[in-house]
N, C-alpha and C positions, 0 to 999 in steps of 0.2 A: 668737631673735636680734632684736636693738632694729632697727628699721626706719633707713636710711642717708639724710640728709637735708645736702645743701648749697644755701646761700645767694649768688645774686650779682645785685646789682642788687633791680630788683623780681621777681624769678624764682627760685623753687626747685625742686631737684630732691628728690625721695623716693621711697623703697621703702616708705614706708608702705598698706598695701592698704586701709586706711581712707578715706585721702585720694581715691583713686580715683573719677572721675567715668563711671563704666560707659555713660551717654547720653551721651555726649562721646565716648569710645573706639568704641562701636558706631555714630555716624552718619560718623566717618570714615572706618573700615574696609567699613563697606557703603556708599557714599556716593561718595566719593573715591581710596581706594586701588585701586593696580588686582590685589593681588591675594586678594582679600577680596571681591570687589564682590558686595550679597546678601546676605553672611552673614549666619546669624542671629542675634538678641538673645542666645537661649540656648545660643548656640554660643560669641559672644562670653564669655560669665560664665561657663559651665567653663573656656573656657582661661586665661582671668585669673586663675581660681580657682585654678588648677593650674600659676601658672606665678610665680618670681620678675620681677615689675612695679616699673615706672619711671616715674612720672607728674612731669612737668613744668608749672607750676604757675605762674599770673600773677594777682595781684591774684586769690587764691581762684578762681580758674577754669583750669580744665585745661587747658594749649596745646601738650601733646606728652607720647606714651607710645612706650615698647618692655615687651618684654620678654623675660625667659631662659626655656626649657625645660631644667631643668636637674638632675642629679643630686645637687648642692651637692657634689661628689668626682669628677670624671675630664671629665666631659664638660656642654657647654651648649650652645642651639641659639637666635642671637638673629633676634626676630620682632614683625612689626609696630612697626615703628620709623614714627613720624612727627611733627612740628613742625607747627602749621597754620600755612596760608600765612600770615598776618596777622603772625604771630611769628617768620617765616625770617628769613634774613640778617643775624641777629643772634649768632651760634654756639652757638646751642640746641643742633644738633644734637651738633657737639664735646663741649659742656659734660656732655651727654646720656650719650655714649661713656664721656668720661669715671669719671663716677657708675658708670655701669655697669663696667667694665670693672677699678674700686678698690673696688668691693663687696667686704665680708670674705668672705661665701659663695664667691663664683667665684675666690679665689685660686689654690684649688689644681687647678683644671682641665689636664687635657693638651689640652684640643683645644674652641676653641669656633667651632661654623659659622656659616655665613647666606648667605640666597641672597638677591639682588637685581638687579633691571633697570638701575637708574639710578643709583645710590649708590658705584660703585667706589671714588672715588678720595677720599671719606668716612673708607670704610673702610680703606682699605690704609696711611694716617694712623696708624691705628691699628695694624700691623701682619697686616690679614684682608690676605694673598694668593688667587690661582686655587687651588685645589686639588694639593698636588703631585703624588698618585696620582690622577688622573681615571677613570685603570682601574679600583680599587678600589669608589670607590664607587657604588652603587646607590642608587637608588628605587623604590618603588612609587605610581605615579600611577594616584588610585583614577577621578578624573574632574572635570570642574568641578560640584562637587556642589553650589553656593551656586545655579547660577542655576534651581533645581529652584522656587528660593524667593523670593517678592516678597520686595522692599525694605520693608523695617519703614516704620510710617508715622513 
C-alpha cells in the first residue's frame, strides 16, 4: 500500500515509514511524554516497526507523530500521539486525526481505542467516547517497566 501523504501549509502529514525521524520520536517519548518516560531506543524502533505511523513534518524536520496498532481488518489501538510544543496551536493535532482516521488501511475497523490523560475533548471531536462497557474490558498491567532504564543520552 503507497504511503498516505497530505499537504497544508508548510506542514505535511505521511504514513511514509521512510520519512520517519526515530531520534526525534524517541527524545520525546523518553523525554517529555508522560507515558513513556525512559523508554528505550530499541523499544521505540520495534514498536514503530510494527506499527502503522504518522509523522508530521515541517520544513524536513519531524514535529509530530502517532501511531496505529493495528490488524488492518476489525480493530486499532491509537498511541503515542504528540505535536512538539513549538508547533501546537496550530491544528496539528486535528489535521493529524484526520490523516489518520481517512487512512485507506483503518477503513474497515469496528472498533478503534486509546487511552489518554489529557487529550479528551481532542478526541471525542473525532467521535473516541468513554468506553460503553467499562465492565468488559480488561488489562494487564505488567509494571512501569521503562524506569528500570536510564534515559538515552
Amino acid at each position: 500500500m503507497q504511503p498516505a501523504e497530505t499537504r497544508q501549509d508548510a506542514y505535511i502529514i505521511s504514513s511514509d515509514p521512510a520519512l520517519l525521524q526515530l531520534n526525534v520520536i524517541h527524545r520525546y517519548l523518553s523525554e517529555d511524554s508522560y507515558w513513556a518516560k525512559n523508554i528505550p531506543l530499541d523499544i521505540v524502533r520495534r514498536s514503530v516497526d510494527n506499527s502503522l505511523c504518522f509523522g508530521v513534518y515541517h520544513d524536513g524536520a519531524q514535529v509530530g507523530f502517532a501511531r496505529v496498532i493495528t490488524d488492518r481488518a476489525t480493530f486499532g489501538y491509537l498511541a503515542d500521539v504528540f505535536i512538539l510544543p513549538a508547533h501546537r496551536g496550530q491544528g496539528l493535532s486535528k489535521r493529524l486525526m484526520e490523516a489518520i482516521l481517512s487512512h485507506p488501511a483503518l477503513q474497515d475497523l469496528r472498533r478503534m481505542a486509546l487511552l489518554t490523560e489529557d487529550a479528551q475533548g481532542l478526541y471525542k471531536q473525532f467521535g473516541f467516547n468513554v468506553y460503553e462497557y467499562p465492565e468488559r474490558f480488561m488489562s494487564r498491567r505488567i509494571g512501569p517497566v521503562y524506569e528500570k532504564y536510564p534515559t538515552a543520552p
